[in-house]
BADOSE-554072 format. One record per residue: x negated, y negated, z of N, C-alpha, C, O in turn. Coordinates in steps of 0.001 Angstrom, whole numbers, padded with zeros to 6 digits, always signed. Example, Ala and Ser with C-alpha at 12.3 -4.5 7.8 and 13.67 -1.06 7.14 Angstrom:
BEGIN
-013190+005690+007800-012300+004500+007800-013200+003300+007800-014236+003319+008465 -012850+002250+007080-013670+001060+007140-012900-000030+007870-013409-001138+008039 
! end
This chain:
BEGIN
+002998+034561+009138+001794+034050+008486+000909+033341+009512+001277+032577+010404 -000501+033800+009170-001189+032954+010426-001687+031758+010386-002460+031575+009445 -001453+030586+011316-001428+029267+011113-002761+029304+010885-003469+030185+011374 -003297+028190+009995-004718+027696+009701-004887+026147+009986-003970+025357+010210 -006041+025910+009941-006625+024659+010695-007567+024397+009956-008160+025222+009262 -007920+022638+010066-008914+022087+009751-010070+022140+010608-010085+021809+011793 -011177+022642+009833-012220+022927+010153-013130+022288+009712-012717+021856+008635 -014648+021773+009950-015224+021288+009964-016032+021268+008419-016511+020356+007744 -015914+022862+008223-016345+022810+006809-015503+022277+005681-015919+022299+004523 -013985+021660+006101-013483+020946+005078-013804+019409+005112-013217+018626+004365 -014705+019036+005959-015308+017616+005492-016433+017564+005075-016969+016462+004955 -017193+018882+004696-018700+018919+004607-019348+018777+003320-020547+018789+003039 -018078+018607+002424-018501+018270+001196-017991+019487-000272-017865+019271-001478 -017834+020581+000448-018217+021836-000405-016581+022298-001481-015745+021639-002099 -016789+023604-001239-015788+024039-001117-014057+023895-000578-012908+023723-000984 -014784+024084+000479-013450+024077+001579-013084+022450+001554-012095+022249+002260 -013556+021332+000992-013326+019918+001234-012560+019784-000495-011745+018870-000625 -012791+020517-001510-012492+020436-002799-010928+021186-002484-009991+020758-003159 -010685+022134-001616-009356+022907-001447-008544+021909-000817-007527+021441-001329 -009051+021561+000401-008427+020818+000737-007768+019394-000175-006574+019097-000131 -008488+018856-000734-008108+017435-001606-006842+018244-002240-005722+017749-002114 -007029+019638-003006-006424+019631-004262-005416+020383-003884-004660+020798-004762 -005153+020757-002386-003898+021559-002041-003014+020818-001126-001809+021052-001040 -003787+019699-000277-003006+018716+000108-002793+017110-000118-001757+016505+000157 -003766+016645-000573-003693+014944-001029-003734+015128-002310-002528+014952-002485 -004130+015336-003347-003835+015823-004650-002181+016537-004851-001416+016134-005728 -001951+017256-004219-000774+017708-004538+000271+016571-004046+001136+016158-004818 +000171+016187-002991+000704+014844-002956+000876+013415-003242+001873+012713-003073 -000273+013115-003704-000271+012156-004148-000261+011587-005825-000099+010410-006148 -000445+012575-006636-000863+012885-008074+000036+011694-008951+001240+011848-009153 -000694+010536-009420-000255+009321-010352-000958+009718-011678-001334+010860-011939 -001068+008797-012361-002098+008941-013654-003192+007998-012550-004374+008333-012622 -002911+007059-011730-004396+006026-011788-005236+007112-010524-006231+006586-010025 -004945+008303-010099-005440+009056-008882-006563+009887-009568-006146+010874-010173 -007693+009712-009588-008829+010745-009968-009579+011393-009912-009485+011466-008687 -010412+012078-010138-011370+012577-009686-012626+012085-009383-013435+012660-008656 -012841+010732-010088-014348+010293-010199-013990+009506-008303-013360+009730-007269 -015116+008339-009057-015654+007607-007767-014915+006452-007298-014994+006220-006092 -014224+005698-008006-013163+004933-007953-011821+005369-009080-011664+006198-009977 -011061+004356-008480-010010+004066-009101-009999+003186-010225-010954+002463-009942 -009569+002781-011275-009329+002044-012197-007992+001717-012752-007214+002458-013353 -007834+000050-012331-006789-000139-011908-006341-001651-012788-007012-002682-012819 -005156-001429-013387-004583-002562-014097-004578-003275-013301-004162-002891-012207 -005161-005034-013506-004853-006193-012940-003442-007179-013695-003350-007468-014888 -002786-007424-012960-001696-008198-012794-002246-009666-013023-003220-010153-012450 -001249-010428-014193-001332-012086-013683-001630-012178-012666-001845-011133-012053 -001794-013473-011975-000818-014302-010835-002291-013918-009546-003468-013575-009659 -001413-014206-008470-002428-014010-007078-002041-012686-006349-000899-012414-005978 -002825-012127-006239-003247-011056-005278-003019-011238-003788-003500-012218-003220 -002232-010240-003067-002298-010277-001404-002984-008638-001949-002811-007832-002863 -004115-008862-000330-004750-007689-000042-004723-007577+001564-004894-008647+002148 -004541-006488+002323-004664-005718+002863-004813-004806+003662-004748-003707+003112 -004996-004770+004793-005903-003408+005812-005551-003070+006868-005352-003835+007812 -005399-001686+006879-004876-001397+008441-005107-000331+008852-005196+000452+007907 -005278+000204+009922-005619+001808+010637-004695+002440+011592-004078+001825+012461 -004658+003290+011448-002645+003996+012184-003913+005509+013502-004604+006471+013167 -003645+005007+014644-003986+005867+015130-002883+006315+016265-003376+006552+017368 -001521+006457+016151-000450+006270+016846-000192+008169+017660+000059+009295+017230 -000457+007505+019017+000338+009014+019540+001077+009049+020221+001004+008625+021375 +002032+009581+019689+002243+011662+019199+002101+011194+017520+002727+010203+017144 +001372+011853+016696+001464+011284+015569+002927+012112+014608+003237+011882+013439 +003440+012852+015346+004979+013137+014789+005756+012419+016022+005438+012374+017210 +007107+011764+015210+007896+011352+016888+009425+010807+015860+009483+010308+014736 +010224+011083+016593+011742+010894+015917+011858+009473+015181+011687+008326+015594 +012286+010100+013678+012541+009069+012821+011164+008588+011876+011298+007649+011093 +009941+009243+011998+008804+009304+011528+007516+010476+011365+007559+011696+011523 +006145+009404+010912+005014+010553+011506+004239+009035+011420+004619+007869+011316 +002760+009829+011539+001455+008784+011016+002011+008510+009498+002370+007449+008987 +001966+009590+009055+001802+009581+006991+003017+008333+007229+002327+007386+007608 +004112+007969+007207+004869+007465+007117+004768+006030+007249+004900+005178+006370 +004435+005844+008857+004080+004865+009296+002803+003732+008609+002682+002513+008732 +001834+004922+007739+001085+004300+007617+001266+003338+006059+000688+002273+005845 +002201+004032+005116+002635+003457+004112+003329+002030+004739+002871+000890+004808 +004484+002534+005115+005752+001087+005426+004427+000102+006295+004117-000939+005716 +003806+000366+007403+002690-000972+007785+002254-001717+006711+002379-002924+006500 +001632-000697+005941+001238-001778+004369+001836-002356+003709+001636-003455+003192 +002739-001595+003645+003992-002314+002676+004198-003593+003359+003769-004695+003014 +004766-003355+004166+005832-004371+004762+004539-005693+005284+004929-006807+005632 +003344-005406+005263+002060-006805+005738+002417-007492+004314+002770-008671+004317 +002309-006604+002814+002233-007143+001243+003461-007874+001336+003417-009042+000949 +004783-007332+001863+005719-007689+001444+006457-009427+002080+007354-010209+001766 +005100-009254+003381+005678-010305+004196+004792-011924+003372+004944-013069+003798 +003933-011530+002178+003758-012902+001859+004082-012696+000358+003355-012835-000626 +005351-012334+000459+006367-012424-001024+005731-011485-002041+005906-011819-003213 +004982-010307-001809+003819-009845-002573+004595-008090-003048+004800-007160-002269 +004866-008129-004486+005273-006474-004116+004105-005572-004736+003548-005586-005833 +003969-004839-003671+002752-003484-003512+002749-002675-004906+003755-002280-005496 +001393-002508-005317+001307-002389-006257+000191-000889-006007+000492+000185-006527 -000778-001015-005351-001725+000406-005140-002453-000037-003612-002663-001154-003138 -002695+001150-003145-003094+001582-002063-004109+002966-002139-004051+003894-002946 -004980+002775-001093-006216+003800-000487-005776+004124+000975-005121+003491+001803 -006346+005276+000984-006167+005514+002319-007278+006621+002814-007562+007624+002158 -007827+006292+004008-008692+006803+004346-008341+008069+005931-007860+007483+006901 -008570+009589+006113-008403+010296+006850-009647+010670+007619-010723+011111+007215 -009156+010338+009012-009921+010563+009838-009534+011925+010640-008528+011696+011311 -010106+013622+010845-009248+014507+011016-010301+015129+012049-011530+015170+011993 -009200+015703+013225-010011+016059+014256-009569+017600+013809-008480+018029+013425 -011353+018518+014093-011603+019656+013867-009938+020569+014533-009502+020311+015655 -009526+021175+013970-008851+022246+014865-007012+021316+014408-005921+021707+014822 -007166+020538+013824-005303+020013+013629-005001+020887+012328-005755+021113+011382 -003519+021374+012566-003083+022316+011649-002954+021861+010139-002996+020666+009846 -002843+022559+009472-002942+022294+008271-001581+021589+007635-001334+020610+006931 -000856+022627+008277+000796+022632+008009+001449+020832+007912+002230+020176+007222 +000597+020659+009004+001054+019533+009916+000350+018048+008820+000884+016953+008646 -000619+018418+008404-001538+017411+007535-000653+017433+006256-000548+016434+005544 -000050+018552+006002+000502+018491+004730+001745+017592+004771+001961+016685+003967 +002385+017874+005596+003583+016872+006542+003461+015761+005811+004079+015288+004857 +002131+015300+006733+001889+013914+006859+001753+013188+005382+002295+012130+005063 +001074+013841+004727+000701+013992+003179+001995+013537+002763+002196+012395+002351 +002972+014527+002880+004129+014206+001887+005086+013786+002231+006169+013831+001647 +004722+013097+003687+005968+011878+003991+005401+010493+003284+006152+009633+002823 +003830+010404+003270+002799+009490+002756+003432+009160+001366+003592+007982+001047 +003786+010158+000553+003953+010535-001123+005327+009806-000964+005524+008797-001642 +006651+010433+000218+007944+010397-000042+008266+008547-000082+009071+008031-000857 +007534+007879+000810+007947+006490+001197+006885+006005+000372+007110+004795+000341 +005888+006214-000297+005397+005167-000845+006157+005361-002627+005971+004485-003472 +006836+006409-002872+007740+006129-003890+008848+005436-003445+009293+004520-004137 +009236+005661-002652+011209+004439-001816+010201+003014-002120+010602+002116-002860 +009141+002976-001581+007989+001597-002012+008136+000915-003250+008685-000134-003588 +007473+001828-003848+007577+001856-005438+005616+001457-005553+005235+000891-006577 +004562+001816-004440+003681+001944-004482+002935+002617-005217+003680+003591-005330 +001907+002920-005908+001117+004142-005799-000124+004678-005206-001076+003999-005592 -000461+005577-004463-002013+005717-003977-003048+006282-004898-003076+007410-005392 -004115+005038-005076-004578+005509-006046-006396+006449-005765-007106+007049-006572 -006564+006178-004329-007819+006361-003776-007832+007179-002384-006912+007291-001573 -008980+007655-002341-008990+008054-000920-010132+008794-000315-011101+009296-000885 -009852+008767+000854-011464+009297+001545-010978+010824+002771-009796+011058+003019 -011848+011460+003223-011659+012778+003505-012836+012544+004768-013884+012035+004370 -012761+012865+006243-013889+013030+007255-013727+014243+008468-012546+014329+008805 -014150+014694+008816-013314+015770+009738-014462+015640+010647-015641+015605+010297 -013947+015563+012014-014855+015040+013017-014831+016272+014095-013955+017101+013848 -015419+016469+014936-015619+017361+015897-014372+017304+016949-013739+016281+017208 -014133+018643+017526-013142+018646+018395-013387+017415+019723-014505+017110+020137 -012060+016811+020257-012593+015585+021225-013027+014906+020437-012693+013857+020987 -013682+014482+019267-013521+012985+018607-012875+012399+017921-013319+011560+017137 -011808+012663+018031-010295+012182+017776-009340+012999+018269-009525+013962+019013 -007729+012369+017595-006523+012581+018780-006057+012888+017339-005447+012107+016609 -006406+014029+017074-005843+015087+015473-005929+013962+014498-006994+014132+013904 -005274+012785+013991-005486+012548+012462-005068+010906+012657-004035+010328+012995 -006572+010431+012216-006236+009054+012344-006268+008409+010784-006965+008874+009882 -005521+007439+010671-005582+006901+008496-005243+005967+008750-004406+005488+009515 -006486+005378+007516-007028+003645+007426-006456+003746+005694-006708+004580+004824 -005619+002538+005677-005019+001985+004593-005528+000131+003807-005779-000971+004296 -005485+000481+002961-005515-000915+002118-004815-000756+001151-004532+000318+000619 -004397-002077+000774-002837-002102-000196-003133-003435-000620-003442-004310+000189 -003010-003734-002514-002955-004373-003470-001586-004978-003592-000701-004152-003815 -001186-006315-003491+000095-006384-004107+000258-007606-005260-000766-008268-005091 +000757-008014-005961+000753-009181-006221+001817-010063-005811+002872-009549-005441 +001677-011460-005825+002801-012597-004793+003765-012925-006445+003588-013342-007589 +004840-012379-005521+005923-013114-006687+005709-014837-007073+005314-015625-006213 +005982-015193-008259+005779-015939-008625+006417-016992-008255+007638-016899-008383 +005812-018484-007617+006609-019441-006734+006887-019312-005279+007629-020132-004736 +006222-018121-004463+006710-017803-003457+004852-018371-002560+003694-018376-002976 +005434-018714-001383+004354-018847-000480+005060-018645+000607+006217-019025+000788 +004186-017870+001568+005145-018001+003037+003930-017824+003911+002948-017171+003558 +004048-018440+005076+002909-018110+006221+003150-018739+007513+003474-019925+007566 +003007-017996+008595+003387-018698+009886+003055-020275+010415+003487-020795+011443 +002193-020854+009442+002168-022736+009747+003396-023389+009070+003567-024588+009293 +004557-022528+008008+005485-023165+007291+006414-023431+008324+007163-024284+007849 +006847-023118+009698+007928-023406+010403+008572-024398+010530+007981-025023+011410 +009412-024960+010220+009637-026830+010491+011472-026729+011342+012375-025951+011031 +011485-027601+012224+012503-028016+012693+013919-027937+012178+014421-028714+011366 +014429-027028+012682+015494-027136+011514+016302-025733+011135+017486-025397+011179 +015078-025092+010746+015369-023674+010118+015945-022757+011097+016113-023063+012278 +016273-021519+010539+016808-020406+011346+016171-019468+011335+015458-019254+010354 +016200-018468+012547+015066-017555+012749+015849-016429+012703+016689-016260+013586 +015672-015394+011555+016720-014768+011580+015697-012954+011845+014489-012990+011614 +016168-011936+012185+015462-010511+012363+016146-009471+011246+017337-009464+010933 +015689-009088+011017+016139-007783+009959+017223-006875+010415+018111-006365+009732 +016945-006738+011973+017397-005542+012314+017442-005538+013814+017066-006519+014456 +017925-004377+014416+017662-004092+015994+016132-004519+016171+015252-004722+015334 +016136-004582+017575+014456-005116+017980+013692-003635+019260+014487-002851+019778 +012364-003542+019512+011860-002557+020030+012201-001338+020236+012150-000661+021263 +012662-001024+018876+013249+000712+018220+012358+001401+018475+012400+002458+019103 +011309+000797+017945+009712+001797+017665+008756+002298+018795+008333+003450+018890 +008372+000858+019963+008015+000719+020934+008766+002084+021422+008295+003220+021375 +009890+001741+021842+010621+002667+022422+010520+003712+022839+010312+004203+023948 +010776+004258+021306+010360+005364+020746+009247+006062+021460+009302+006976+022283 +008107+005351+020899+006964+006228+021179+006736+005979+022533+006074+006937+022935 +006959+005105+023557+006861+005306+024600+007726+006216+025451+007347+006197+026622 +008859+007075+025214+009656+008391+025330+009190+009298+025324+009483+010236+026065 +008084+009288+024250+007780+010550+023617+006332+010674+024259+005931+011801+024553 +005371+009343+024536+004440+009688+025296+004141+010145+027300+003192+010545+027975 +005521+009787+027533+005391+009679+029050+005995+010332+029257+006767+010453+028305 +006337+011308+030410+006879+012062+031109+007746+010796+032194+007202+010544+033269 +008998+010104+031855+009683+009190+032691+010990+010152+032623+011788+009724+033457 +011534+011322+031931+012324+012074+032508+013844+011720+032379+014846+012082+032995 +013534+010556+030953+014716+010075+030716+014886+010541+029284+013958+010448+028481 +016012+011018+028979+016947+011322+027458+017518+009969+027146+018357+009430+027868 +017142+009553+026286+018037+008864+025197+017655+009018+023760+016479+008924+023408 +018776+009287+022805+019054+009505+021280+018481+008175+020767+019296+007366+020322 +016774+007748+020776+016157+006843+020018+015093+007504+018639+014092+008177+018395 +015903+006929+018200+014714+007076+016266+014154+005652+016339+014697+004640+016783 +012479+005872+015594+011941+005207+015517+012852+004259+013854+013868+004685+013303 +012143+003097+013480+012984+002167+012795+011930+001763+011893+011941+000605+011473 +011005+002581+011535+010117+002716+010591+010467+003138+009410+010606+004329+009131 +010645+002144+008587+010847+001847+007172+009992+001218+006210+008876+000904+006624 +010329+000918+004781+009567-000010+003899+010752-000986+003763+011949-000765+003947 +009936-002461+003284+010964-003163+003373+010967-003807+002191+011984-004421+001869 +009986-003786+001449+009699-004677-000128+011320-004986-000885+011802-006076-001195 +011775-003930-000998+012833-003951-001988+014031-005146-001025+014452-006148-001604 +014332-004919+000051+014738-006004+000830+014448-007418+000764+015182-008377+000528 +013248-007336+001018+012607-009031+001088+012404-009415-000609+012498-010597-000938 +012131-008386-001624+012466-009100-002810+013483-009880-003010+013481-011093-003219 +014921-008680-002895+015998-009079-002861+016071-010494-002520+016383-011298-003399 +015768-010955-001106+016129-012253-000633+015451-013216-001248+016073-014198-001655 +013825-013102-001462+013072-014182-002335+013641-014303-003904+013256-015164-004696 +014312-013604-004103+014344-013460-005563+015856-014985-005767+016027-015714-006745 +016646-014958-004463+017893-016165-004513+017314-017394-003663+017419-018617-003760 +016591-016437-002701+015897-017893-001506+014495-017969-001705+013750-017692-000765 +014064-018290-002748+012515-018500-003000+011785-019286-001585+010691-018917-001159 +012442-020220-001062+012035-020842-000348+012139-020742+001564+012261-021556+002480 +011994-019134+001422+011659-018659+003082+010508-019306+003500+009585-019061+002723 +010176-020064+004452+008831-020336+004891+008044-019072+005733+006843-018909+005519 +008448-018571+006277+008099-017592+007026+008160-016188+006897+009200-016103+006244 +007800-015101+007050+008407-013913+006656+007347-013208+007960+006137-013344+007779 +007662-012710+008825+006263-011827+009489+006762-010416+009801+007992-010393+009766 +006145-009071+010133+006749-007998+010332+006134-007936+011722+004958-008249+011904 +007087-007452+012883+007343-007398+014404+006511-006292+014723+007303-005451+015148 +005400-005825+014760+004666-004584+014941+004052-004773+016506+004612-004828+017600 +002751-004841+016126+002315-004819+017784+003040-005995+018719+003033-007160+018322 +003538-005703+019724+004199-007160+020908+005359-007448+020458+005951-008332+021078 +006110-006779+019181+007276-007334+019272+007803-008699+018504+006929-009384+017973 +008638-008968+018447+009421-010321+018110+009316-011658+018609+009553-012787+018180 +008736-010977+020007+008453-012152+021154+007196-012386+021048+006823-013356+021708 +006073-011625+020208+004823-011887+020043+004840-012526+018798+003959-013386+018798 +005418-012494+017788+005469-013103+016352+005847-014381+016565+005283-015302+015974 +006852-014585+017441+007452-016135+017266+006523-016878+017657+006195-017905+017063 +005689-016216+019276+004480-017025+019698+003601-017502+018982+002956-018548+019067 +003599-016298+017926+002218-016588+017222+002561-018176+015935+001883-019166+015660 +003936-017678+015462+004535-018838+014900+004749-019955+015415+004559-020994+014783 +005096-019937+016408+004940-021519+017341+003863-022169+017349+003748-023258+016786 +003120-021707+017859+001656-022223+017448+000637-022233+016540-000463-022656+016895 +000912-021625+014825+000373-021649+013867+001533-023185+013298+001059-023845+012373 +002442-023488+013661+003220-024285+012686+003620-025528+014009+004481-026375+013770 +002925-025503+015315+003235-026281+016081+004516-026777+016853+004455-027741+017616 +005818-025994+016593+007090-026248+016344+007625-025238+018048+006812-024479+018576 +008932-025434+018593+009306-024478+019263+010329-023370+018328+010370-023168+017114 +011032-022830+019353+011354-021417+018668+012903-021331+020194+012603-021226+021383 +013740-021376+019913+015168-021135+020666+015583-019906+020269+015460-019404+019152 +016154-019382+021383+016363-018015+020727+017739-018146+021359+017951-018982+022237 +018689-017301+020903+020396-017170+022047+020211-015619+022443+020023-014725+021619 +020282-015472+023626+019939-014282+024176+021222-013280+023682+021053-012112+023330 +022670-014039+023731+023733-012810+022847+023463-012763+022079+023783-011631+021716 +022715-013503+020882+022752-012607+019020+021292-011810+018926+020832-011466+017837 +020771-011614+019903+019099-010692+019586+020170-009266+019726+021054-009007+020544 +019586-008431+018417+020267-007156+018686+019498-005543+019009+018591-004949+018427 +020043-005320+019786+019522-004631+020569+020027-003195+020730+020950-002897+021488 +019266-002207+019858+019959-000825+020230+020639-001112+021922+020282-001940+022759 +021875+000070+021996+022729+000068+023731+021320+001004+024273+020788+000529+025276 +020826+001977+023840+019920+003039+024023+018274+002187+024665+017446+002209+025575 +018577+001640+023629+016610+000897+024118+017519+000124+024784+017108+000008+025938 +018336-000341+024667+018148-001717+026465+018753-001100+027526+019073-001736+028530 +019010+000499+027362+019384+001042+028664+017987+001455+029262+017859+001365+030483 +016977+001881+028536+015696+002459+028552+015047+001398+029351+014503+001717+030408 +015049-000368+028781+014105-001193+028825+014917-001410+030308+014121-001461+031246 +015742-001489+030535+016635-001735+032126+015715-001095+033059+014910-001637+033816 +015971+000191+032877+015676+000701+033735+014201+001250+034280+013918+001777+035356 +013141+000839+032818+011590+000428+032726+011212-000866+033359+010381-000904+034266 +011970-002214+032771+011918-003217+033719+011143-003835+032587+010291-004701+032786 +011521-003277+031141+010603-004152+029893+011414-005000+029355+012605-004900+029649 +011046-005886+028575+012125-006610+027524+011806-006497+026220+010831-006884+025575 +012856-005862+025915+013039-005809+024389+012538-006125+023223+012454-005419+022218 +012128-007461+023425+011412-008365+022252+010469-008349+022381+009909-009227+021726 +009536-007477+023214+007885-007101+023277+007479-006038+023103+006292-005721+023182 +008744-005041+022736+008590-003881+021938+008425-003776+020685+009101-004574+020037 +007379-002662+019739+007054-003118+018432+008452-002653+017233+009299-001761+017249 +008248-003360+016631+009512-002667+015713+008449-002204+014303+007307-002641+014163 +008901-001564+013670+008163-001060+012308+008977-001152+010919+008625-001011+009748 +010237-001452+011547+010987-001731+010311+012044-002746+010456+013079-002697+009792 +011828-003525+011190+012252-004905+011165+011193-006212+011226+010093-006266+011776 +011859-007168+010524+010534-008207+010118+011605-009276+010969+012701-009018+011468 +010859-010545+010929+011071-011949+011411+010865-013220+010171+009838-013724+009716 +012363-013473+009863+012220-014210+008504+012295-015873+009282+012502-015928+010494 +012161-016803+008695+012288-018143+009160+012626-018843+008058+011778-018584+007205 +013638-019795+007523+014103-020408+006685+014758-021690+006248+015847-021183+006514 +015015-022627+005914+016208-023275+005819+017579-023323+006673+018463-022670+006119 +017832-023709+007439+019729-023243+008194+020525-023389+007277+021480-022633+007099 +020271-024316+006605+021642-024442+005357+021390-022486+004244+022257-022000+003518 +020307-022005+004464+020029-020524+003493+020761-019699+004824+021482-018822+004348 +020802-019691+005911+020913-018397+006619+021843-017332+006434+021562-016156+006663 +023449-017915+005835+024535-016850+005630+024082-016331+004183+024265-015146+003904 +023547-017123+003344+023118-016287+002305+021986-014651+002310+021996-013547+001767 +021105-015442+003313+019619-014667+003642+020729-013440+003916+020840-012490+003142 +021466-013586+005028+022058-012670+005568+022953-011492+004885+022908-010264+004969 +023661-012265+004279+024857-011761+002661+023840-010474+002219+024022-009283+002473 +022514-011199+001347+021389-010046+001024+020800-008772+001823+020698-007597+001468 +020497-009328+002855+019803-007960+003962+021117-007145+004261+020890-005948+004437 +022321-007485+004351+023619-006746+005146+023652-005764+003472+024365-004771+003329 +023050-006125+002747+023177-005333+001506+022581-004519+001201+022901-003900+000185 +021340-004122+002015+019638-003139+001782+020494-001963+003014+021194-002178+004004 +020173-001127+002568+020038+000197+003432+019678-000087+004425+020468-000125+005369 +017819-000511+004636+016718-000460+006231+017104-002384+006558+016169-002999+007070 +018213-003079+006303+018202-004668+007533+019817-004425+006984+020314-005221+006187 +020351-003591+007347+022288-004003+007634+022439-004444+008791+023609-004608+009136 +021526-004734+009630+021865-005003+011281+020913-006437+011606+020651-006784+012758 +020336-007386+010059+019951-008017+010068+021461-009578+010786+022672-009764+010664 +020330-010230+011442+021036-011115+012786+020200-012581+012581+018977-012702+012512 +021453-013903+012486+020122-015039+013324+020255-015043+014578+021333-014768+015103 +019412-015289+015111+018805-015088+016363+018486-016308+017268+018251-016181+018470 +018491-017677+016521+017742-018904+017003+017327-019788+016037+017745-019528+014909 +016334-021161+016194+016378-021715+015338+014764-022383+015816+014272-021934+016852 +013991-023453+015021+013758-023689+015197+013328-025470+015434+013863-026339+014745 +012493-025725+016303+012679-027132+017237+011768-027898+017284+010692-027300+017265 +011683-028926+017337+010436-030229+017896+010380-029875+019058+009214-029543+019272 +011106-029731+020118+010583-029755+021524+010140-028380+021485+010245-027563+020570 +009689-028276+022496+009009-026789+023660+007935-026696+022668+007545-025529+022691 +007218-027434+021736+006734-027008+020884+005558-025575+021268+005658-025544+022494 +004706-024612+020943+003972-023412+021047+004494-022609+022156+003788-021821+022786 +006248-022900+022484+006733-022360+022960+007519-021538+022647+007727-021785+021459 +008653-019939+023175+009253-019398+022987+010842-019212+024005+011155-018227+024674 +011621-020487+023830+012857-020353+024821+013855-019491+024731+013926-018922+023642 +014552-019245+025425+015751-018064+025334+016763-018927+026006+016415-019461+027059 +018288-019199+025431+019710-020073+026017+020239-019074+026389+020488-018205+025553 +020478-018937+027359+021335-017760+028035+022879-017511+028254+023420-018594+028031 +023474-016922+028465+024573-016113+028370+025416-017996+028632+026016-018594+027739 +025195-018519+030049+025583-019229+030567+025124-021036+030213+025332-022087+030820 +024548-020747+029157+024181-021850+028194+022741-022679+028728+022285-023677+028170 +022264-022133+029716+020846-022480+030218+019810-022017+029257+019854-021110+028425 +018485-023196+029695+017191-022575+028355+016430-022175+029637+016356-022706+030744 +015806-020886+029030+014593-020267+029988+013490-019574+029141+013667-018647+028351 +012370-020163+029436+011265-019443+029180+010908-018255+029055+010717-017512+030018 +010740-017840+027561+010666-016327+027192+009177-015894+027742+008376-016345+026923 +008673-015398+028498+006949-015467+029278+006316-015160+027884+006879-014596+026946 +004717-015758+027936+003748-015602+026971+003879-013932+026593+004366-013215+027468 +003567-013476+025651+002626-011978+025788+001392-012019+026853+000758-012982+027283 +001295-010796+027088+000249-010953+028250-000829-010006+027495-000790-009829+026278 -002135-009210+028646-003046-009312+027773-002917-007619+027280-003647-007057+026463 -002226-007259+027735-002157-005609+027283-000673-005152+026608+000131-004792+027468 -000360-005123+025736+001209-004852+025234+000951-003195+025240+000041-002463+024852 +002236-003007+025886+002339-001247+026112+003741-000756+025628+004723-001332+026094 +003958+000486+024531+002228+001058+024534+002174+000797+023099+003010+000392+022291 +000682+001220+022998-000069+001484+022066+000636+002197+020482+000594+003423+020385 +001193+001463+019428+002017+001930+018710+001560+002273+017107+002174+003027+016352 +000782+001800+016907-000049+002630+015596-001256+003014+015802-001878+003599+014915 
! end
């Protein structure tokens, strides 16, 4: 059968833009709130609203353990999910360079469909553009996502206080990894899947016994080592880390060895950075060792009055050393 492609006349409005909706985002996405008109119309929920936004322009937009479509659900998810909020509807907007296969869009489509049901999302909107060959890198998608905040829950990176434990979901710079393998010719094999997941049903789980997480953030661009920074200095507090309990695929820290990267400045996509109570941590933990996507959830450190807008690491040999700032370019480039 001969492969077909997006062409220019499927953003032009007509025909070929009506086939397209109804043979690939229509067929994938099909709710009762998904329509034909001009918006969506959409039940409002009690309570407070988290909203939203993000744009996935990640290459190779296929790469082990994912795609874009994929990636671009769990990002949303997991931003709603990180201020106690479970996802409720989402838009998404396609940006499509002339000449990307069709086959391949459909992919993306119905990995989009497969994880935003594991979500328990629905997409209820969406937009269609097809741009000229060379003005884009095949298929870029802009998301916004509705959730509402469980009831009693607040969390945000100024809650940090002295005391608590800093615990990770999961292995750290899976994702980074990943796509940096798959973009460079460095001539090295290693068996890395990206760690791109949704995490809602997880972090319910835990808010639903530990209402009182102060923190919740998801490790995307910079890593773990960029979140804590950013937490140190939204909540003024330091951040200790023990360099044996950060866990670390054997694979990515054979990779990061021999790159000369560290680990915790690689992005993860399906591990978050919770902060809590110390007296909650074996519980927090009890819960995530119980979810499918955080069984490899770890504390990691705690947090401190001293070093305050700092990020320390105690080492093997019981010394504290300075985890370095993020600097001004985090590589690479991961959504």
């Amino acid at each position: 059968m001969k492969e077909e492609y997006v062409t220019l006349a499927h953003g032009a409005g007509g025909k070929k833009t009506a086939q397209l909706i109804e043979t690939v985002f229509r067929a994938a996405f099909e709710n009762p709130y998904f329509t034909a008109d001009d918006a969506a119309v959409l039940r409002v929920p009690q309570g407070e609203l988290a909203m939203t936004t993000d744009s996935f322009i990640v290459s190779p937009a296929f790469f082990p353990g994912g795609n874009i479509g994929k990636l671009s659900i769990c990002g949303t998810v997991n931003d709603l999910a990180c201020m106690g909020a479970e996802p409720l509807y989402m838009t998404c907007g396609f940006i499509i360079e002339e000449g990307f296969p069709l086959e391949k869009l459909k992919k993306v489509a119905e990995a989009m469909s497969q994880t935003a049901r594991e979500a328990g999302v629905l997409l209820v909107a969406g937009d269609t553009k097809v741009v000229g060959k060379g003005q884009a890198d095949g298929v870029f998608i802009n998301t916004t996502g509705i959730g509402r905040i469980m009831d009693g829950i607040r969390t945000s990176g100024a809650l940090a206080r002295p005391g608590d434990v800093i615990i990770v979901t999961g292995d750290v710079g899976r994702h980074g990894c990943t796509i940096l393998l798959e973009r460079e010719d460095f001539g090295i094999e290693a068996d890395i899947k990206s760690d791109c997941a949704p995490l809602w049903k997880a972090v319910r789980s835990v808010l639903l016994e530990v209402p009182d997480v102060h923190v919740i953030r998801d490790a995307t661009r910079g890593g773990v080592g960029t979140v804590l920074y950013e937490i140190a200095g939204q909540s003024g507090v330091g951040c200790e880390l023990n360099s044996e309990a950060v866990p670390v695929d054997p694979a990515v820290r054979g990779v990061c060895g021999m790159l000369g990267l560290e680990p915790l400045y690689l992005a993860c996509e399906g591990t978050m950075v919770m902060i809590a109570p110390g007296d909650k941590a074996d519980r927090i933990l009890d819960i995530l060792h119980g979810s499918p996507h955080t069984q490899g959830a770890r504390a990691i450190g705690k947090i401190t009055k001293e070093e305050a807008g700092r990020v320390v690491m105690r080492t093997r040999i019981g010394a504290l050393t300075l985890l370095p700032p993020p600097g001004g370019e985090l590589l690479p480039r991961i959504c």
